[in-house]
Structures are given as C-alpha cells and as structure tokens.
Phi, psi and omega in degrees: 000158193275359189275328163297272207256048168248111167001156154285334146307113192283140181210108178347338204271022182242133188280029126281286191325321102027267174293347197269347200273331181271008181277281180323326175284358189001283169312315231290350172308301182263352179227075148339316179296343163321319229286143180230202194254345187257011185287102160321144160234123173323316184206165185234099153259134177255107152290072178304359164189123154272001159300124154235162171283340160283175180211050182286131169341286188284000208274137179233359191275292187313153199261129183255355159190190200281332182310303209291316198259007193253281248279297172230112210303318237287324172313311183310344196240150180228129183300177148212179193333287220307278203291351157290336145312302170330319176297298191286352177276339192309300220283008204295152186061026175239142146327112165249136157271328180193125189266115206247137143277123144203189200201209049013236218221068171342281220294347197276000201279138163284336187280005179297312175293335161318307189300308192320288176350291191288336186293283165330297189304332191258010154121344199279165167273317196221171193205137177221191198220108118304088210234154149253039178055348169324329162295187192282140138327320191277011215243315185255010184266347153283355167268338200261313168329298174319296187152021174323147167248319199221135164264154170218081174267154192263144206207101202249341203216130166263031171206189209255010183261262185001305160303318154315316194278338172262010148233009170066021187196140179308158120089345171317322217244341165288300166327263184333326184264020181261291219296304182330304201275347163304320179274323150317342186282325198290342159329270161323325186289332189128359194271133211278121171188190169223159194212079178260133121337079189261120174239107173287123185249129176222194176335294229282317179269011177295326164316305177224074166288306195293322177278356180256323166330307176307280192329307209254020190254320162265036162258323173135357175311145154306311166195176176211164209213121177270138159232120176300142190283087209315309174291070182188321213313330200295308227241322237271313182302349200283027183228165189299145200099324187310302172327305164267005125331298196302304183314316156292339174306321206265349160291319191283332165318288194343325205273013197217151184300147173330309191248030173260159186071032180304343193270312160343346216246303201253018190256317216263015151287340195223007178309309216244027198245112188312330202243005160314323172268150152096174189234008208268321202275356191273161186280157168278142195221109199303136191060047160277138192237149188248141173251013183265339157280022180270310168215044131228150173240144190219135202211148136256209215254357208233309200223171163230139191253180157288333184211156147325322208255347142334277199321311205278342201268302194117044176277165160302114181271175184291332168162195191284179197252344176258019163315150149331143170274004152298312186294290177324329179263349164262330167291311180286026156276282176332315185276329172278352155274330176226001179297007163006061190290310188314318143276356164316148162325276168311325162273358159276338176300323200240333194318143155324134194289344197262323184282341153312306185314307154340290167329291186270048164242309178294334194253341159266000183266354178259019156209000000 
C-alpha cells in the first residue's frame, strides 16, 4: 500500500487526504459560516521569518532590499517562543492536525526547538520544517529530537557550479547535501522521522532532472517532490529533450519499488504540465468556492492569508494577526464564500495544482 511510504504528514496533494478533508467539511461546503473553534485545521503554516541565508532566483518570500520591507514592513517580523505560544493558546479547543515551519529560513530561529516542544506538548499531531539544509546536521537532528515528524530540505542541483547559481551563495549547496545525507544516515540508524527532498525545476535544471533525481535519491530521502518554478510554468515543458527526460525519469523510478516515492510519482506527471499551476484552463463555474482557508491557516509575523500562495505573491491578507479568532474564522468563511478565485488574479495564475484538485472535488461534492 502507498500509505508505507508515504509521511504521517498529511499532504493534499494525495486523493485520500482530499476525500478525507471534504468529508469533514460536510454543512461547510454550503454553509462556510458553520465554521467554529472546534472545526479542525487541517494544517497551520507560520512563516517565522522572511530572513534567510540564500538568494535562490526564484524565491518571491524574502525580502531582497530596503525598497521590498519599507513596501512591505510585515517583512521586518521575526516570530519569537512568547508569541508563538500565545498563538496556540489563541487555538485551545481547536484540533491542529499538522503544524508547518517555514520562512525564508525557519531553522535560523534558535527557539524553534522550544516551539516543536510546546506544539507537541498542547496537542498538535503532527509538525514539520522546510529548510535548506544549510546549518549544521546536529541542528537539524536537534529538531527531529524536539519532536519534528518531517524535514523537507530544498536541493535544487547535483553538482556545486549549479548550485551556486541556485542559492546565490559559495558552499550553499555542499552543505544542504552533507546535512541530507546525514540525515538519511540518521535514518536508516533508527531515527523515527520522514525525510523529503523539495526540487524546485525551472529552465537552468530541467535538462538533468533525471541525473539530479539519482543523486538525490541516493542520499537517502524517504521521498522527494519536484515543484514547478511557478514564472517558468508557460515554457518549462517546452525544450529540446523533454520528452527523454520524462522518459529517463521513469527508468530511474523502474529500479524502485512501485509504490515508493509516491510524491516523486505524482509530481512528475505534472512538473512539466502547462495547466499545472492556475485555475485559466478550467471552465467558468458559477459560485466556485476555495475551501482551504476554512481549516487551514497561513500566518506571518503581522497578518493571515487565504493561502501560502497569498502570502507569497504579495496578495491581500484576510486581515491582522490580532484579530479574534472569531474574526478570523469569519474572514475565512467570507473568502471561500465570495473570493471569486476564478477571476482572482493571483488564483488564476498561481493556485497550486493539489489545491485545484482539491476544490474541484470540494466543489462537486455540493452538488
């Protein structure tokens, strides 16, 4: 069964989670406002910091001058322990099933393991990290300590000219493959965690997808997950090769069991796929509704959004962090009732491919 190797992190982009998230919204499908403090959420992401230590291209969260944080201050906060406690007592009596760190550059917080802690101790299920692996090994086998369920480091290259250029920094990218393969060892060793691979595929690395998959597949991950370069998206299927890429991709799958590497399986149908990103290929559909700020929350240091891909485009969040969490739950009621994402801009451009599927699932079960 694809459930051996898949996290204990639950992730949208697989159709049980999918069914298992609209089964639960049940009224909320027709009534968004239904929604209460006892509505699980599904999943929390905290951006905890936009400083990072890199300068990957493509990257739109960090903030890159003085220009970008006077534009947007919200760049400027970095959570720390007190107000990340303060957040989960907001939530007492609501279910978090799974709690996400990212930034910029989570791991750069020294209070991250405290936070895994206090996350745990109150109740969360399950708590994971995106990093780009760049810190010390022991830095993140001290998170997995805490009570990490899952790392996800970002590894964009197999070799250190590449590398360079896809983190903007010398020596970036040996590091992230010291800590990977360290943490594969830890693995193998007994260390209870999941362990991904995130590889953003755009122009420079789409050629030798198949030579950098072997490379990141014999460090040693449990799995690994191509993400299309979202400004790239028009064109990325578009080069000479492509075709044997796709082809060599799926030889280097052959050599593994069927149902290991599921996200790895069901990314490389659509890595390179025109309609993967956006909502523009779907027909128009009267009262289509986003059902993901109803039990999820995306949070920075100032405000909450409807999505990650709010935050990151530089959308209109739903409103400040100190609303009430009455408030908060009627503003995401209000946007999955009226967020008319089929002309939103940003959704048609950018939605996620798992949060379409998502949708137009959520949006056929109401009727």
């Amino acid at each position: 069964m694809d459930d051996l190797w898949r996290s204990p992190v639950p992730d949208l982009l697989f159709e049980d989670e999918q069914d298992t998230r609209i089964a639960e919204l049940g009224r909320l499908l027709d009534e968004p406002e239904a929604v209460t403090g006892q509505t699980p959420l599904h999943r929390v992401t905290i951006f905890l910091t936009y400083r990072c230590n890199l300068d990957c291209p493509y990257c739109k969260t960090i903030a890159r001058s003085e220009a970008e944080l006077v534009a947007r201050p919200q760049k400027r906060l970095t959570w720390d322990l007190e107000r990340f406690e303060r957040y989960l007592d907001e939530h007492e009596g609501t279910p978090i099933r799974h709690l996400h760190f990212t930034g910029g550059e989570a791991t750069l917080l020294r209070t991250l393991p405290q936070m895994i802690r206090s996350a745990k101790a109150r109740g969360v299920e399950q708590v994971s990290v995106t990093t780009n692996g760049t810190l010390s090994p022991q830095r993140y086998l001290e998170l997995i300590d805490a009570g990490l369920d899952e790392v996800r480091v970002s590894i964009d290259a197999a070799d250190p000219s590449l590398g360079e250029a896809m983190t903007g920094r010398t020596h970036a990218w040996s590091r992230a493959v010291e800590t990977l393969a360290a943490l594969g060892r830890a693995r193998r060793e007994g260390r209870r965690f999941f362990l991904i691979v995130n590889t953003v595929v755009g122009a420079a690395n789409r050629g030798q997808l198949p030579e950098l998959v072997s490379f990141l597949l014999a460090l040693g991950p449990d799995d690994l997950k191509l993400i299309t370069d979202v400004d790239q998206r028009d064109g990325l299927g578009s080069f000479p090769g492509a075709l044997d890429v796709t082809r060599r991709l799926r030889e280097v799958l052959a050599n593994f069991a069927p149902a290991a590497f599921p996200l790895l399986r069901r990314k490389l149908r659509t890595v390179f796929a025109r309609d993967a990103i956006g909502l523009e290929h779907l027909p128009p559909t009267e009262g289509w509704r986003c059902f993901v700020p109803l039990t999820e929350r995306t949070v920075d240091g100032a405000s909450y959004y409807p999505c990650s891909v709010y935050l990151r485009e530089g959308g209109t969040p739903l409103g400040p962090l100190s609303d009430s969490q009455e408030v908060q739950r009627a503003n995401s009621a209000r946007f999955a009732r009226e967020g008319a994402c089929q002309s939103d801009p940003l959704c048609r451009k950018y939605c996620l491919h798992c949060t379409t599927t998502y949708n137009v699932r959520a949006n056929g079960a109401r009727r």
